[in-house]
C-alpha positions in Angstrom: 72.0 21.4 -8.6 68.1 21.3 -9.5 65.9 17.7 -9.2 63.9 17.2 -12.8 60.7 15.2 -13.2 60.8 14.3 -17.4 57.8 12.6 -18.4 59.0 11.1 -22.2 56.6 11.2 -25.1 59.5 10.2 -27.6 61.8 7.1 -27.6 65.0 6.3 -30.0 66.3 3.0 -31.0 69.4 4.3 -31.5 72.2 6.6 -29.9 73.6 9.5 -31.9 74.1 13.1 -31.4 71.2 14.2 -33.8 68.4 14.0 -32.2 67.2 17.1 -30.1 67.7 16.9 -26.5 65.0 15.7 -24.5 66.2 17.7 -21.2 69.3 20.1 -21.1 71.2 19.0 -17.4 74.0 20.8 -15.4 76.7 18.8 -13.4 75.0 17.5 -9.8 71.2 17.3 -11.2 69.1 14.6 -10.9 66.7 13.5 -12.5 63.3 11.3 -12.2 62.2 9.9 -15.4 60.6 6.5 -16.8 61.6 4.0 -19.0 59.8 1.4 -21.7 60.4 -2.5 -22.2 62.3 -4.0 -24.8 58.8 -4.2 -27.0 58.2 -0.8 -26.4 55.4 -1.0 -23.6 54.4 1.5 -20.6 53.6 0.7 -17.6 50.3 0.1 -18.4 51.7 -2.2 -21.1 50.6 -0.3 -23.9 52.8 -0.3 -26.4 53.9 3.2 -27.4 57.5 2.8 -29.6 58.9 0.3 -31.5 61.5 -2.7 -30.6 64.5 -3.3 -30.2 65.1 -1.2 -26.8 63.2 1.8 -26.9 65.6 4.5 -25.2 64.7 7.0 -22.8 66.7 10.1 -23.6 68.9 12.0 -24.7 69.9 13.8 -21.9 72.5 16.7 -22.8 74.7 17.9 -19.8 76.2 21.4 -20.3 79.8 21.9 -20.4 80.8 18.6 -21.7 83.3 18.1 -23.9 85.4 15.4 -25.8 87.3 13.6 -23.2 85.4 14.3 -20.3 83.3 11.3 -18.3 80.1 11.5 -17.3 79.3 9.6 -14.1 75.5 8.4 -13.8 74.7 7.4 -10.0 71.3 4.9 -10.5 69.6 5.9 -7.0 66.5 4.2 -8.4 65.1 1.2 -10.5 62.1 0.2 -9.9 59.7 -1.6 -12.5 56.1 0.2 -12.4 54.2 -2.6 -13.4 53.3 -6.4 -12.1 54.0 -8.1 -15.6 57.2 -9.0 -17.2 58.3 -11.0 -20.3 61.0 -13.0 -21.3 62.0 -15.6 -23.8 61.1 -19.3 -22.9 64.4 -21.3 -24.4 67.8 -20.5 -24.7 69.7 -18.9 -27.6 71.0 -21.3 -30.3 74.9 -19.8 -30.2 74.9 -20.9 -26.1 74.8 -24.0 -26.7 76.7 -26.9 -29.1 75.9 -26.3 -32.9 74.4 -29.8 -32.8 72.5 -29.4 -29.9 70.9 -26.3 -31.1 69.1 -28.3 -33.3 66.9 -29.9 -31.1 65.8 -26.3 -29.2 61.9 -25.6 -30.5 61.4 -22.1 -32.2 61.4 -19.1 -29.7 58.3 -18.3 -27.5 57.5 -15.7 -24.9 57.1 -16.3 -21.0 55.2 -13.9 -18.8 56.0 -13.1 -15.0 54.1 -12.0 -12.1 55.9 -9.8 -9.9 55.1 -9.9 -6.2 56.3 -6.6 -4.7 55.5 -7.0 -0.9 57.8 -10.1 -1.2 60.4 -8.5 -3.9 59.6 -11.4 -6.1 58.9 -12.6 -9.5 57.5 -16.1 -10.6 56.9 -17.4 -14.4 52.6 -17.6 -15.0 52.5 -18.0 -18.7 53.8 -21.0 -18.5 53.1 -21.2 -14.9 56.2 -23.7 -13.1 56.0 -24.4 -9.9 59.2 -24.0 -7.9 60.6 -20.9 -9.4 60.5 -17.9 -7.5 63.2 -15.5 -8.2 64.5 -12.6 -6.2 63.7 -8.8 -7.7 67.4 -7.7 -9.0 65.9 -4.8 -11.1 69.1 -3.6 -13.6 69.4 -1.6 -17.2 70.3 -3.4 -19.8 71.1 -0.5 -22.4 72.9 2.7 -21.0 75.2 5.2 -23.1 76.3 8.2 -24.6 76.7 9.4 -28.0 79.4 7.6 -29.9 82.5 8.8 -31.3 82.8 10.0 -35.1 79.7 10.8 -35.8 78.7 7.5 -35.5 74.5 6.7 -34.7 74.2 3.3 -33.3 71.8 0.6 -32.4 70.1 0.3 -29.1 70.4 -3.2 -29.8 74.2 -3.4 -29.4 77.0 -1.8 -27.8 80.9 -0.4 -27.9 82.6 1.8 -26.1 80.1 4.4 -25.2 78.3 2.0 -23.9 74.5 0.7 -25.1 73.0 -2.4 -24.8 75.7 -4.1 -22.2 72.5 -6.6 -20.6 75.3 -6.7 -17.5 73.5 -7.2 -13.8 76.4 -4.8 -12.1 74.4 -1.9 -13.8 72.2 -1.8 -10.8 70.4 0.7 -8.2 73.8 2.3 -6.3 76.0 2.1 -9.0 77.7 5.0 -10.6 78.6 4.0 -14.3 81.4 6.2 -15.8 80.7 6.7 -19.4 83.5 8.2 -21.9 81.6 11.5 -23.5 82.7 11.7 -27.7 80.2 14.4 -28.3 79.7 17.8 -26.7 77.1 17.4 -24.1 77.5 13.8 -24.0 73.6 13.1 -24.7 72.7 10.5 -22.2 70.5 7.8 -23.2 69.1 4.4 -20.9 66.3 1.9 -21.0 65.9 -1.7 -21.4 64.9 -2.2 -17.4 65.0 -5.6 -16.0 63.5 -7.3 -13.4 66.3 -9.9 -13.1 68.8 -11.6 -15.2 71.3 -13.8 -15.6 74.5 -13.7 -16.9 75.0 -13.6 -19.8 71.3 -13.0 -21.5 71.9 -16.1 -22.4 68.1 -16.8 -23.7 68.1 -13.8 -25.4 66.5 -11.4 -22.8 66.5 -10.9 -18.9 63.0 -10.3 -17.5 61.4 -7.5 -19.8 59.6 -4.5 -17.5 59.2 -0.8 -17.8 61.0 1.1 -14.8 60.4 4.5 -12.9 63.9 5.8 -13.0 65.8 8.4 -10.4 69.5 8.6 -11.2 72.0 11.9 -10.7 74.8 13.4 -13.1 78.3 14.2 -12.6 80.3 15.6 -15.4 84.2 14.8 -14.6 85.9 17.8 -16.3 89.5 16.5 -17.9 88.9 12.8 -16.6 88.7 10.8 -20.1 87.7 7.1 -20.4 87.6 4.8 -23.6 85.5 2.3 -22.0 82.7 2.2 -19.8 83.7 2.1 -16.2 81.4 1.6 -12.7 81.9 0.7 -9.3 79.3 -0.3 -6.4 79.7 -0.3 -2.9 82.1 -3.5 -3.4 83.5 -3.4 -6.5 85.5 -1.1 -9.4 84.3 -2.7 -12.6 85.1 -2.0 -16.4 83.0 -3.3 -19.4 84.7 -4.4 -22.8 82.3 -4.6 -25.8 83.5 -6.7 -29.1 83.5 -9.7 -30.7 85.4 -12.1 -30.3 84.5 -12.7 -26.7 88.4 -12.7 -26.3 88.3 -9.2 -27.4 85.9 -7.8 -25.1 87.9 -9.4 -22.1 90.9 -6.9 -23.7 89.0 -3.9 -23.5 87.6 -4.8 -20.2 90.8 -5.7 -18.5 93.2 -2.8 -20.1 90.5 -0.1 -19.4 90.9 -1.8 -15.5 94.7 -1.2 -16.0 94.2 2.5 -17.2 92.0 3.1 -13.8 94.0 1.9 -11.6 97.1 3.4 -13.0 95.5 7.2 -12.7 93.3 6.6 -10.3 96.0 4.6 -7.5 98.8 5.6 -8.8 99.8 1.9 -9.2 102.6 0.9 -11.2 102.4 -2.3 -13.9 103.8 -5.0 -11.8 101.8 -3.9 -8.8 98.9 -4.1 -10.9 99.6 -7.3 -12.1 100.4 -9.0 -8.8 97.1 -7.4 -7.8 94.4 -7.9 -10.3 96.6 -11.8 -11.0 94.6 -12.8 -7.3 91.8 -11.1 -7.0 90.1 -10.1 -10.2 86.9 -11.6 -11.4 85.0 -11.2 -14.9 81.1 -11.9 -15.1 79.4 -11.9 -18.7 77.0 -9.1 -19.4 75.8 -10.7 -22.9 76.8 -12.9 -25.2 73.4 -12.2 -27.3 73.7 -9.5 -28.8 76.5 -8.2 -31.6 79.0 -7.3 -29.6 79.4 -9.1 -26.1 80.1 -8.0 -22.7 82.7 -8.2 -20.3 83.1 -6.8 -17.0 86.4 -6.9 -15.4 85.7 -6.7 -11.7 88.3 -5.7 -8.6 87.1 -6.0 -5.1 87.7 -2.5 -3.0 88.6 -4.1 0.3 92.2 -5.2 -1.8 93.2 -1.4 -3.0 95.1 1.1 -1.8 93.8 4.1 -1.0 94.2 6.8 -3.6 
């Protein structure tokens, strides 16, 4: 196991397995690297790559193979600047198609963060009364997708990508399917805070300085991203319809618990029938997110 420092000089807007690797990683390393916003900015908000979602990347960890997982523990998010952006009004399709007539064109918001007080507040335009807790998250996180495929950082399926869901947070380990050898890791798109949903479009835009660790899970194949935190076992569906992204979600939680607790179908559906909740990562971007969550207090032990 060997700790990295990887200062990145080059940034892709899309995941694929063509690109060369920006750091070759073994099973148990971690790694300290840094992250731009959406726009393409530093940390001393210069812009340096161009938008949508600037990865970080791709990392290629040895010995993977089709049908392994790679788990990413997030020990680290922190944004390394004072000034974030987001969008000012909310996205036409979250709202009534005759309501969205009457929200003015998109604009841009700037944020101060405070971080003695862990804190961010709108300045540009400044509004009194809204001071938000720091909930720093990545909105885009994947590997390489299946078939050859090259993808958008802008959107996201089941190797992940730009899933905007808060869960992705420091301490959680995300569980990613890997479809390529060496699974070629990509992240970005940090967050100061957002909401469910991304329901304006964007959370809190900021560059991050980034620690996370890798673990390659020889033999243990996913088809959707998985994650759990110290509360909760969550799986993300990505699709449209919405309706569509709750099915991946929610049969990827039934896959998990079947190998993982050895829990048969009617146990899991008197279990996840009580207790299981679903939060929105985006309903933004082209394909949604849904996380299907199940709380670790009600499970058996495995």
């Amino acid at each position: 196991m060997a700790a990295h420092t990887f200062e990145p000089t080059l940034f892709y807007n899309r995941l694929g397995g063509a690109e060369p690797p920006a750091l070759v990683l073994r099973s148990g390393d971690s790694i300290r690297t840094r992250t731009l916003d959406a726009h393409g900015t530093n940390e001393r908000e210069e812009p340096v790559a161009s938008r949508p979602n600037p990865l970080t990347g791709p990392f290629l960890v040895e010995e993977a193979e089709v049908g392994d997982t790679l788990a990413v523990r997030l020990e680290e998010l922190k944004p390394n600047r004072s000034s974030c952006w987001s969008h000012r009004y909310l996205a036409e399709n979250v709202v009534d198609p005759s309501f969205a007539r009457r929200l003015p064109e998109q604009e841009y918001a700037r944020w101060r963060i405070d971080p003695q007080s862990r804190r961010l507040s709108p300045v540009e335009p400044a509004v009194s009364g809204i001071s938000l807790p720091l909930r720093p998250m990545l909105g885009c996180i994947g590997t390489a997708p299946a078939d050859g495929q090259t993808l958008s950082s802008a959107t996201a399926g089941s190797h992940g990508g730009n899933m905007d869901y808060p869960g992705i947070a420091e301490g959680a380990t995300v569980y990613l399917p890997v479809f390529v050898p060496g699974a070629r890791l990509y992240l970005g798109d940090g967050h100061a805070t957002q909401g469910d949903g991304e329901i304006a479009g964007s959370g809190t835009e900021v560059s991050f300085d980034v620690r996370f660790t890798v673990t390659l899970l020889k033999g243990q194949a996913s088809r959707w991203p998985r994650g759990e935190n110290a509360e909760w076992l969550f799986t993300l569906g990505n699709a449209r319809p919405l309706e569509q992204a709750l099915q991946h979600a929610t049969t990827e939680m039934v896959r998990w618990l079947e190998e993982e607790y050895a829990l048969d179908p009617a146990s899991i559906g008197l279990l996840l029938g009580q207790v299981v909740r679903y939060e929105l990562g985006n309903v933004f971007d082209p394909a949604y997110t849904m996380a299907c969550k199940v709380p670790k207090w009600s499970l058996p032990r495995p």
